[in-house]
ZAMARGU-4260 file (C-alpha; in steps of 0.2 Angstrom, whole numbers, plus 5000, padded with zeros to 4 digits):
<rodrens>
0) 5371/5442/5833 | 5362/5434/5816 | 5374/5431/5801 | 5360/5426/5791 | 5355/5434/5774
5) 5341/5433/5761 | 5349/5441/5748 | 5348/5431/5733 | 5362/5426/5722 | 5358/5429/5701
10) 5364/5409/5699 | 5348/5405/5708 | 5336/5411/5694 | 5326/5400/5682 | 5313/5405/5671
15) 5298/5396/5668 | 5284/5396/5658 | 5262/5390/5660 | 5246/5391/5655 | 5237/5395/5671
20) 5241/5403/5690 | 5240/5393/5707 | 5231/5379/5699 | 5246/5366/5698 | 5247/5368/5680
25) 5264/5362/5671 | 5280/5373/5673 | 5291/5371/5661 | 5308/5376/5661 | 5310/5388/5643
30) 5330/5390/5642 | 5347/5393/5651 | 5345/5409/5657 | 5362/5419/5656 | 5355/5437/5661
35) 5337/5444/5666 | 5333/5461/5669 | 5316/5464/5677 | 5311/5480/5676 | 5293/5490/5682
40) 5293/5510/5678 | 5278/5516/5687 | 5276/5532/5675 | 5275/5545/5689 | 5268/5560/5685
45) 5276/5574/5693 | 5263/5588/5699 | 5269/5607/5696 | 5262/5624/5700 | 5265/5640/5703
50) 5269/5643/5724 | 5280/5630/5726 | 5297/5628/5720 | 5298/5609/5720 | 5284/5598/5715
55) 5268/5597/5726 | 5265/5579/5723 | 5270/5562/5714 | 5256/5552/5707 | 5257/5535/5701
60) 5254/5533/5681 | 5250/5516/5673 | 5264/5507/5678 | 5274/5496/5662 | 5281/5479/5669
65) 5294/5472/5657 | 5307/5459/5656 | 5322/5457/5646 | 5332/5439/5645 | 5351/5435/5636
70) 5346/5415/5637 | 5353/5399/5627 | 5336/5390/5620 | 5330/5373/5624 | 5313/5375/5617
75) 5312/5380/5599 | 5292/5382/5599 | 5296/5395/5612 | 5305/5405/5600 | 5293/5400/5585
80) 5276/5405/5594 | 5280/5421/5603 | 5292/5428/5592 | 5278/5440/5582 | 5273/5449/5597
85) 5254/5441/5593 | 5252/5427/5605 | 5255/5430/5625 | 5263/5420/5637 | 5250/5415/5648
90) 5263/5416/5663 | 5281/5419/5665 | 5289/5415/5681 | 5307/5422/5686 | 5310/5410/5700
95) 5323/5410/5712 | 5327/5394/5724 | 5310/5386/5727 | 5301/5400/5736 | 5303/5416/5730
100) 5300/5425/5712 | 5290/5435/5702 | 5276/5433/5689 | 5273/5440/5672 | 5256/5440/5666
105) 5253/5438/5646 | 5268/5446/5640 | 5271/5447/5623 | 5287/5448/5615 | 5291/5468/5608
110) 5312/5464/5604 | 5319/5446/5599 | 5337/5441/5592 | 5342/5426/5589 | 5362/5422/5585
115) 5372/5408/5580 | 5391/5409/5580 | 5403/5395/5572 | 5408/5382/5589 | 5398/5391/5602
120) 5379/5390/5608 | 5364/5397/5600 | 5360/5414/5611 | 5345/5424/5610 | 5337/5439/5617
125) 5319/5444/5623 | 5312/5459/5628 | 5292/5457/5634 | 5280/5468/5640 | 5268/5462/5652
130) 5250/5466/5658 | 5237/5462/5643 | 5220/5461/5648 | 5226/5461/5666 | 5218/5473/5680
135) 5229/5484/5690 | 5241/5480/5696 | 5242/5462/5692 | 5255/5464/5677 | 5267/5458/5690
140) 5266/5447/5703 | 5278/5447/5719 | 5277/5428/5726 | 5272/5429/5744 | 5287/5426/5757
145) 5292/5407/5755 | 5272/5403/5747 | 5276/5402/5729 | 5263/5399/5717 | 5257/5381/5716
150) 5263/5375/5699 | 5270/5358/5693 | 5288/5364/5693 | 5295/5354/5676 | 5313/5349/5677
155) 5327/5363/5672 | 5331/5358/5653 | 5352/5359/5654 | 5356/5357/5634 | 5354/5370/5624
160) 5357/5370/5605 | 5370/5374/5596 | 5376/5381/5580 | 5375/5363/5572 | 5357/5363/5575
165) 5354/5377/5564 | 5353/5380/5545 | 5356/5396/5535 | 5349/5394/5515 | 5350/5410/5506
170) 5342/5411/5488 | 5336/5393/5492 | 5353/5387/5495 | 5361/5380/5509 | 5376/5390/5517
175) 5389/5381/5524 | 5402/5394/5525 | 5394/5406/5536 | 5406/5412/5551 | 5390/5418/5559
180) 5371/5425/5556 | 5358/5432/5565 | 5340/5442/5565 | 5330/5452/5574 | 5312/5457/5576
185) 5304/5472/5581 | 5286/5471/5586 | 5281/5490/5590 | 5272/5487/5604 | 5263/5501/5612
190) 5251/5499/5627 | 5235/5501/5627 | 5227/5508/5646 | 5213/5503/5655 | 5203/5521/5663
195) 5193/5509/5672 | 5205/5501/5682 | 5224/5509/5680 | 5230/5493/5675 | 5232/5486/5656
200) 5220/5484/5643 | 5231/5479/5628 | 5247/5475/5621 | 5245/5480/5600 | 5259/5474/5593
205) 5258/5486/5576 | 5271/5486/5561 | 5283/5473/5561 | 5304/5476/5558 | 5315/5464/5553
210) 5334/5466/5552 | 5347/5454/5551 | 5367/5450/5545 | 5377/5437/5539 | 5396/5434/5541
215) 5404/5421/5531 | 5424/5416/5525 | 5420/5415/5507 | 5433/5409/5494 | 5436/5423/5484
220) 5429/5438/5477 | 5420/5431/5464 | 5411/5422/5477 | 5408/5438/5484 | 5402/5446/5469
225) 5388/5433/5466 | 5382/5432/5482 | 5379/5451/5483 | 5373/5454/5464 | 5360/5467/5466
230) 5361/5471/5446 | 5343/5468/5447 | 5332/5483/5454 | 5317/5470/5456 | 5327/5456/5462
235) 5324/5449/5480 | 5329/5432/5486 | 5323/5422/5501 | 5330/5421/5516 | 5329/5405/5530
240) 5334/5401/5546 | 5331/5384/5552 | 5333/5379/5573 | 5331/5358/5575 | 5320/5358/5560
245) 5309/5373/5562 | 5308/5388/5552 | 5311/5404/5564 | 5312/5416/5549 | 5307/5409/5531
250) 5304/5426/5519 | 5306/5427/5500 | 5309/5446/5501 | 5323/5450/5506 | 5338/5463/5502
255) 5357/5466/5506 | 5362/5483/5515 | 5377/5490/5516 | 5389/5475/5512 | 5408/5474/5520
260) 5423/5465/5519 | 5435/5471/5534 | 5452/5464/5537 | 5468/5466/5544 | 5485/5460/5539
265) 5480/5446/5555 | 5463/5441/5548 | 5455/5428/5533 | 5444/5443/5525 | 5427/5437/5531
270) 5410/5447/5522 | 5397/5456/5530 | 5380/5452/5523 | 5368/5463/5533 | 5348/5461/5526
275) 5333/5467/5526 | 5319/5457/5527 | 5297/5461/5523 | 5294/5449/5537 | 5297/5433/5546
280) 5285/5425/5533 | 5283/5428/5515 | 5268/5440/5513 | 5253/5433/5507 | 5246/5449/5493
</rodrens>
C-alpha cells in the first residue's frame, strides 16, 4: 500500500517572470506571492436544437487563460512597466517546488491595486490575461511531469516594501498624516481572436479607469475643509504616489468624490478622501 501523494501544497508556489522559453533565460523572482488564482474558461458553446431535450454537443470556444495574484512587491519596475495594460510580460511562470508549474504567455495586466496601510506591507493585486500573439493553445503552458522549463531560476526576493517606502503628495504636497491610500487601474481589455488558428490574436487594452482613496487622521475640521475645497468648478489638483523612488501614479487631474468622515464614540475621526483620477500620467493635449 503506497502513502505517497503529489498533491501540492499553495506554500509551494513562486512566481516568476522572463524574456524567453526553454532557452535558460533569467527568472526572476517578482514578489511574495500571498494568493494566485489561475484560471482557464474554455468558452464552450453549447449546441441546441430542436429533437433533443438536452444539448447535442459541447464545442470548445476560444479559450481565455487568466491569472489573478494578492502579492507583496519586491520589484517596483514590475508594477511601473506593466501597470497600463500596454506592455506584455513575455512569460509568467507559477512555479511550484522545482518541477512542476504553469506558464503564461504575454499577459498584460487588465486590473491592478496597489495599497499601503500605516505599519504593515505594501499589498497589491493583478489581474492578467494571457495569449497575445500566441497560437492555440499556447496561452497556457502545463510543465511536463518533473521536466520544467530550462530557465536560470533567480533567487526568491524575501523583503517586500513597506509603507515607509512610499510617498503620498497631493496638490504637490507631501502627506504625512495619511492612515492609508490606494489606486487602481482598469485597462479594458478585450481580446481580440485568431480564425486561423483558435488561439489569440491580441490583447487591446482600450480606455483606461482610474480610481483611488485616501484615509487620513487629520487635526481638525478646518484641515478637512481645506483639503476638500472643491469651490472651484475648474479646480483639479495632482495627485502622486511614489514606491522607492518611482512614480507609480503621477496625474495633475484629479478630483475628490463622495468625501466621508465616519466615527464612533471608540474612534479618532479619520477622513475619507476617495479620487478620481484622468490617468496615471498627466495627459499631454
Amino acid at each position: 500500500m503506497s502513502y505517497g501523494s503529489n498533491i501540492l501544497g499553495g506554500f509551494s508556489g513562486t512566481l516568476f517572470t522572463s524574456t524567453g522559453y526553454n532557452d535558460n533565460s533569467a527568472g526572476v523572482n517578482v514578489g511574495v506571492a500571498a494568493r494566485v488564482t489561475p484560471a482557464l474558461d474554455p468558452n464552450n458553446i453549447n449546441v441546441r436544437g430542436t429533437g433533443e431535450r438536452g444539448l447535442y454537443d459541447i464545442l470548445l470556444g476560444m479559450r481565455d487563460p487568466r491569472i489573478t495574484v494578492d502579492f507583496l512587491p519586491t520589484a517596483k519596475s514590475f508594477l511601473a512597466t506593466y501597470q497600463s495594460g500596454i506592455t506584455p510580460i513575455p512569460y509568467l511562470h507559477m512555479r511550484f517546488g522545482t518541477t512542476d508549474g504553469l506558464t503564461f504567455v504575454a499577459p498584460k495586466v487588465n486590473r491592478m491595486s496597489i495599497e499601503a496601510r500605516h505599519n504593515e506591507a505594501v499589498t497589491a493585486t493583478m489581474e492578467l490575461w494571457a495569449g497575445g500573439n500566441a497560437s492555440y493553445p499556447s496561452g497556457l503552458i502545463r510543465w511536463g511531469l518533473n521536466t520544467p522549463p530550462t530557465q536560470s531560476w533567480g533567487s526568491r526576493v524575501t523583503t517586500p516594501y513597506r509603507w515607509l517606502n512610499t510617498v503620498l503628495s497631493v496638490a504637490s504636497s507631501v502627506e504625512t498624516q495619511w492612515t492609508s491610500w490606494r489606486y487602481e487601474v482598469v485597462n479594458n481589455l478585450q481580446r481580440l481572436g485568431n480564425v486561423a488558428t483558435g488561439g489569440t490574436r491580441d490583447l487591446k487594452a482600450r480606455q483606461r479607469d482610474v480610481t483611488g482613496q485616501v484615509v487620513a487622521d487629520l487635526e481638525d475640521f478646518e484641515e478637512f475643509g481645506t483639503l476638500a475645497n472643491v469651490g472651484s468648478e475648474a479646480a483639479k489638483f495632482n495627485i502622486t504616489a511614489t514606491l522607492d523612488g518611482t512614480d507609480l501614479l503621477n496625474c495633475n487631474y484629479c478630483r475628490w468624490g463622495r468625501l466621508e468622515a465616519p466615527f464612533g464614540p471608540e474612534d479618532l475621526i479619520m477622513r475619507r478622501f476617495p479620487f478620481t483620477a484622468t490617468d496615471l500620467t498627466t495627459l499631454t493635449p
